[in-house]
C-alpha positions, 0 to 999 in steps of 0.5 A, spaced: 327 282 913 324 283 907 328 286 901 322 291 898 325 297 898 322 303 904 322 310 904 321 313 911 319 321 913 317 324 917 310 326 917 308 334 920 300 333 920 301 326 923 307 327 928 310 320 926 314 317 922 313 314 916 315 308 911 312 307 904 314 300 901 313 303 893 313 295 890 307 294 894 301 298 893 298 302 899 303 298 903 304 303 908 306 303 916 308 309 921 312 310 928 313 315 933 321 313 932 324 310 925 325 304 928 319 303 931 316 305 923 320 300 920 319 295 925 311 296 924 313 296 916 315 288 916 309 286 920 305 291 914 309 288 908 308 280 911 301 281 912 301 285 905 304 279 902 299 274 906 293 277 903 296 277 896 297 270 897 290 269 899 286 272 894 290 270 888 294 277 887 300 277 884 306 279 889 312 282 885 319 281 885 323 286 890 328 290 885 331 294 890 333 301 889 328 305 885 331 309 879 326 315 880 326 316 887 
């Protein structure tokens, strides 16, 4: 599991759950139950993390708990 944080709702217009991953922009996945979003997240946060190495993107340092949440 990675260390990012997540941020998980759920989604009226979308009817699912949601799961933001703050340290890496656009880094977003979704669920028809939390679990099945935050499963899908890791999938998204290791391909996320895959494309960054590969075009030379910088990958930031998880830091855990945001302050401004």
């Amino acid at each position: 599991m990675y260390k990012y944080e997540r941020i998980i709702y759920w989604s009226e217009n979308n009817g699912k759950f949601i799961v933001e991953v703050p340290e890496l922009p656009g880094c977003m996945a979704d669920g028809e139950t939390a679990e099945q979003a935050l499963k899908n997240a890791e999938i998204i946060i290791s391909e996320w993390l895959e494309t960054a190495r590969e075009t030379g993107r910088e990958i930031p340092q998880p830091k855990g708990r945001l302050m401004y949440a």
